[in-house]
N, C-alpha and C positions, 0 to 999 in steps of 0.2 A: 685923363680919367674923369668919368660921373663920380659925383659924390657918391654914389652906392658904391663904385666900384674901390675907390679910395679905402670907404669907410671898412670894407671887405678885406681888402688888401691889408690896411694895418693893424685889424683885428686879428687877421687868423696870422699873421706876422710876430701879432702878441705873443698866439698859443705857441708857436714854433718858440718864439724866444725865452717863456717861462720854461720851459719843459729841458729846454736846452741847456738852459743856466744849471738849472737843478742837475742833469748830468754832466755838463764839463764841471761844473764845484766839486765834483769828487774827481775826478782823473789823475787833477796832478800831484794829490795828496795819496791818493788811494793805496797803492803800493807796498808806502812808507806803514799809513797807520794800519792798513790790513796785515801787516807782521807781528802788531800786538795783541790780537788777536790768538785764543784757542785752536792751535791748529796755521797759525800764522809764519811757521819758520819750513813751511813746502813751498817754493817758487810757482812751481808749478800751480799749485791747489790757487794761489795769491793769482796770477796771469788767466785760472780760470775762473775766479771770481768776478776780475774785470772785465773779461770778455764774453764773458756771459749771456752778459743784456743782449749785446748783437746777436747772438746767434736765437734765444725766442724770437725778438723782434722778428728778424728773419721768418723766421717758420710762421708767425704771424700774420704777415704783408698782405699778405694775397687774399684770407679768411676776411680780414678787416675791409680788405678794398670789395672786394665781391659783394657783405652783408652793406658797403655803403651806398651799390647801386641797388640795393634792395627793399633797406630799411630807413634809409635815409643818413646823410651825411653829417648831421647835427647830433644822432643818437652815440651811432658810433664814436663818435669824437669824445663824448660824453663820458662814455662807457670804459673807453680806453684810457683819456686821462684817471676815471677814478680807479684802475687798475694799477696805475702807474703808481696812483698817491698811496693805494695799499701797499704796493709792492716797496714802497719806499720808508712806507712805518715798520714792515717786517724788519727790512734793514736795519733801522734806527734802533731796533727792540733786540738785534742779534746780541748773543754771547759768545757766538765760535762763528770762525770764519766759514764753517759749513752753512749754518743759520746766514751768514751775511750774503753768500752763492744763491741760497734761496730767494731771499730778499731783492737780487740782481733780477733773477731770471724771471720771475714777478713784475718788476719792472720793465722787464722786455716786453711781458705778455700785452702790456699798453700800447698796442701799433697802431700810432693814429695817422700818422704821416702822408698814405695813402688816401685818407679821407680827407685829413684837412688841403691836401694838394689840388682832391679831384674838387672839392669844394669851393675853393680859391680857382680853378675851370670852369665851373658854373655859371662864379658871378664877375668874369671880367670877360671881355672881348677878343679875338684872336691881337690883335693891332696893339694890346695894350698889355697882355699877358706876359710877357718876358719882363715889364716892368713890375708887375706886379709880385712874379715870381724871383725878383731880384729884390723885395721886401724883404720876404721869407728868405733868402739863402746870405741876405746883409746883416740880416737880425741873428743870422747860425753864429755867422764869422765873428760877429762883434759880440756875441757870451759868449764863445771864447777867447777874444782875447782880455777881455772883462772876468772869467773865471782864474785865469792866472794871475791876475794883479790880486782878486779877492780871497782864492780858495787858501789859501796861508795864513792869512790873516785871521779869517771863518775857523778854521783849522782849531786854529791857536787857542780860541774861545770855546767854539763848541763842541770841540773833536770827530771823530767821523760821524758818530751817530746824531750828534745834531746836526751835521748838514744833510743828512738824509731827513732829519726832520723837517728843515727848511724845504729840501726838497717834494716833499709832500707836500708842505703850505705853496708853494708854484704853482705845483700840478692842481691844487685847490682852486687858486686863482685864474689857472686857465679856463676852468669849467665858468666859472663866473664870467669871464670875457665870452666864452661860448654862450650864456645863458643871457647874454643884457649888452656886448655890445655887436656880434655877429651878428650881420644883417638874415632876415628869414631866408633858410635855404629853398632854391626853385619847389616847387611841388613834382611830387610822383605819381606816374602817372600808370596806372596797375597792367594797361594795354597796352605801355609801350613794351620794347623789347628789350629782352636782362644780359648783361654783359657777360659771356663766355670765356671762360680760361684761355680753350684753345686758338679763340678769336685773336688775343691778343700775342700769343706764342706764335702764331703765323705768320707776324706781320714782321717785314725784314728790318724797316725803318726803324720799328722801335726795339728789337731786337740791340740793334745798333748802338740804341741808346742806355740798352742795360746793361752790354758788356762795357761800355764806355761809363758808368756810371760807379760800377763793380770798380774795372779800373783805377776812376780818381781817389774814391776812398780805398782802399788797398795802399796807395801810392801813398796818400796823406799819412794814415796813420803807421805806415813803415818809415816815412820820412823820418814822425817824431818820436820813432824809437830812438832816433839816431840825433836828430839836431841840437836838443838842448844839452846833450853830453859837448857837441861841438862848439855852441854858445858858451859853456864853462871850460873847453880848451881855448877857447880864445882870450881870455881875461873877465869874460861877466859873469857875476855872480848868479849862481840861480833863482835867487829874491830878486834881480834885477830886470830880467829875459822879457816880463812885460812892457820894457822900456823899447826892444825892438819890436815885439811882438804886435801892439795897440797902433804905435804909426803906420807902422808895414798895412796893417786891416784899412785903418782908416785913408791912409791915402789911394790905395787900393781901389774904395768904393767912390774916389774922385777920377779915376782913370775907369772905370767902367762906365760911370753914370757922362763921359765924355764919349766914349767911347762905341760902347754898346747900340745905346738905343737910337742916337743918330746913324748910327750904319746898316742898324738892323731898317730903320724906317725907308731906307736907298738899296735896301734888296741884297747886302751884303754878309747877311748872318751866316751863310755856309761859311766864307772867309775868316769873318772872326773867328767860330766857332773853330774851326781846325789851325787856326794862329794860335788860341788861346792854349790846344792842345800841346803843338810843338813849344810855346814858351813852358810849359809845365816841364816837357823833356830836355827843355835845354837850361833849364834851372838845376834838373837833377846830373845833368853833365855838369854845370857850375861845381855843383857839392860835390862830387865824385872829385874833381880837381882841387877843391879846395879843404876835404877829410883830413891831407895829414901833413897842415901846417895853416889852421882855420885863419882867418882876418877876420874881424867883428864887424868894418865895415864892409866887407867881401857879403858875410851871410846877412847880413840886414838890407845887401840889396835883392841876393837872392829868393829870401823873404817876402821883403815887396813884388819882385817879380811872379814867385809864387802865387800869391794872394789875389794878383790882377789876372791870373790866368785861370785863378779858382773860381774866383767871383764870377766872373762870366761864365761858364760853363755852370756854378750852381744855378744859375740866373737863366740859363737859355735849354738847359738840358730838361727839365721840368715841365716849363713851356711848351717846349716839342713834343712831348708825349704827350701833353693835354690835346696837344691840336692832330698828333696825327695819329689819335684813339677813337675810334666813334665816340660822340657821345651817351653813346648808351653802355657805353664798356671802360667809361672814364677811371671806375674806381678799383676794375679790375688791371686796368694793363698799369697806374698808378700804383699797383697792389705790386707787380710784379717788378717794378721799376724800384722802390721804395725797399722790397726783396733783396734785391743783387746790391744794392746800396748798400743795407746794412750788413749782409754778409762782406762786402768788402773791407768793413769795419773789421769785422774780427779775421779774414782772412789775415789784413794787411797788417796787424797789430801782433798777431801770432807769427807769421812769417817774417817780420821787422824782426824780431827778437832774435828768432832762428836762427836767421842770418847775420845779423851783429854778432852769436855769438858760434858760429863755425866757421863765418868769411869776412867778419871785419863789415866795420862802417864802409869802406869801398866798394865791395862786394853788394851790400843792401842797393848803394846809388845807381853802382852799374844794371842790378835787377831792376829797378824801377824806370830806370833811361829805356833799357830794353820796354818796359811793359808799357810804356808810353810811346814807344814809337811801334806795338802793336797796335794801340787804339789809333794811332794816324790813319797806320792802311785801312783798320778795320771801318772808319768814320769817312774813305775820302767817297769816295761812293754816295753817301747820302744824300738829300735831297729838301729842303726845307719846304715843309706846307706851302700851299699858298694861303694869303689870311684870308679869313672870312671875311664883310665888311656889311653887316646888316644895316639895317634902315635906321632902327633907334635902338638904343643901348639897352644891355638887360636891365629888366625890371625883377624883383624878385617877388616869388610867390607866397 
């Protein structure tokens, strides 16, 4: 990497990881203290207060990614996190869990994801972009497993509504990373030509990559409907679950960073990419076998296996759509990509639930085994870019 590209890469790595921390800090708490809450003893009302965010988000993606081939990808970014940091003092200021649903969906309305993605396109090269985008999807992994060892503890002091405060003060801090240390994004050029919806809906490749996308987070957060119940049949406490959860991340991002970028550089990325898929599926046949008589160290490798298979795909799935999007339509099919992501969020979080509670934790594993060995068939077909490899590196405008 150039220094610009570096300097790009770990700043908007930043934004990703302020913004992230401030939403995994609530997750693992949320639940519990949204029950004390006016209006806090509906399950239901509580499940859709958390899942809230994803589904604006969602409806979001595509608006934000489109206005960022437009207006520019520094404004948006902008705009969106201070949406986020309102949406996050509403929260902090609720009195009934109604007000607090509000407070959520507010916070979804901040979809920047798609901008700071197609931005982080801009300013790195094809040849060096999966690394770059394994910043950002390192920096996801690691606030959360950083939010589970803190949000208790936070908890304890501030109770919900001050980590929605805190959570404002992030989203604050992000804009300031945007404003002083984000390199200047390329310039707009009013005659080039503006990125189309349908442009990107045509295109089979990246199609590919959104139902694949949908897919992982679906799978994720159905997983942890169900794992840390299975962490606590096994003998750990739920104060403790950090203990597998932070090794598992970080060794992880030593099996990718060995992994990955050497193979990807020898023409091998379709390979990984559909290994990484089937180790996701054969992790969720692991759990499926091991639901109802858990081992602690059984799931702490499953875990790690997990993690290596995430990491890479957040790391290369991103990338592939940067590269095989025009560049004139970066922020839109980014838009759409960032879409199916976060609705797999709430899909898979709502559907996890459902199913732990009419078919048992078995039942969720065997759904998820099955919905991963659709993404195999659906991914074997693909075909990776070829990279670009221009004369000298971006310069920014």
């Amino acid at each position: 990497m150039t220094p610009l590209e570096r300097r790009a890469s770990l700043s908007l790595a930043a934004i990703f990881a302020l913004r992230m921390l401030g939403l995994f800090l609530v997750l693992p708490v949320f639940a519990l203290e949204a029950a004390k809450y006016p209006g806090g003893d509906d399950p239901a009302l509580v499940g859709l207060a958390m899942g809230i965010y994803g589904l604006t988000q969602a409806l979001l993606q595509i608006p934000f990614g489109l206005a960022s081939d437009r207006l520019g990808r520094k404004r948006v970014i902008i705009f969106g996190l201070l949406v986020f940091a309102v949406g996050s003092l509403m929260a902090a200021q609720a009195d009934s869990l109604m007000a607090l649903l509000v407070g959520r969906s507010v916070q979804g309305a901040g979809a920047v994801s798609a901008a700071v993605t197609a931005l982080l396109a801009d300013q790195t090269r094809d040849q060096v972009r999966t690394k770059a985008m394994a910043m950002v999807g390192g920096s996801i992994a690691l606030m959360f497993a950083i939010s589970l060892l803190l949000a208790p503890l936070l908890v304890a002091h501030l109770g919900l509504s001050g980590l929605f405060g805190l959570t404002a003060t992030l989203a604050l801090a992000g804009v300031a990373v945007v404003l002083w240390l984000v390199p200047p994004a390329p310039v707009l050029h009013h005659n080039a030509p503006r990125g189309r919806l349908a442009e990107v809906l045509g295109h089979a490749g990246l199609l590919r990559l959104d139902a694949g996308v949908f897919i992982l987070h679906a799978v994720q957060l159905a997983m942890w409907v169900a794992v840390p119940a299975l962490l606590v049949k096994a003998g750990l406490d739920k104060a403790q679950h950090w203990a597998v959860y932070l090794p598992a991340v970080l060794a992880s991002f030593v099996v990718m960073g060995a992994t990955l970028f050497p193979l990807e550089k020898r023409g091998y990325l379709r390979a990984v990419f559909l290994a990484a898929i089937g180790l996701i599926g054969l992790v969720q046949l692991g759990f499926l076998w091991s639901a109802q008589a858990p081992s602690l160290n059984v799931l702490a490798v499953l875990l790690f296996l997990f993690f290596c298979g995430f990491n890479v795909l957040e790391a290369s799935q991103p990338s592939l759509a940067s590269r095989m999007a025009p560049a004139h339509a970066r922020g839109a099919a980014l838009g759409v990509y960032n879409t199916l992501q976060s609705l797999g969020f709430f899909v898979g979080g709502a559907l996890g639930g459902w199913l732990v509670k009419h078919v048992g934790v078995q039942g969720l594993f065997e759904v998820c085994s099955v919905a991963m060995l659709a993404w195999l068939l659906i991914a074997w077909r693909m075909r990776t870019p070829p990279v670009a490899l221009p004369a000298t590196a971006p310069k920014a405008g």
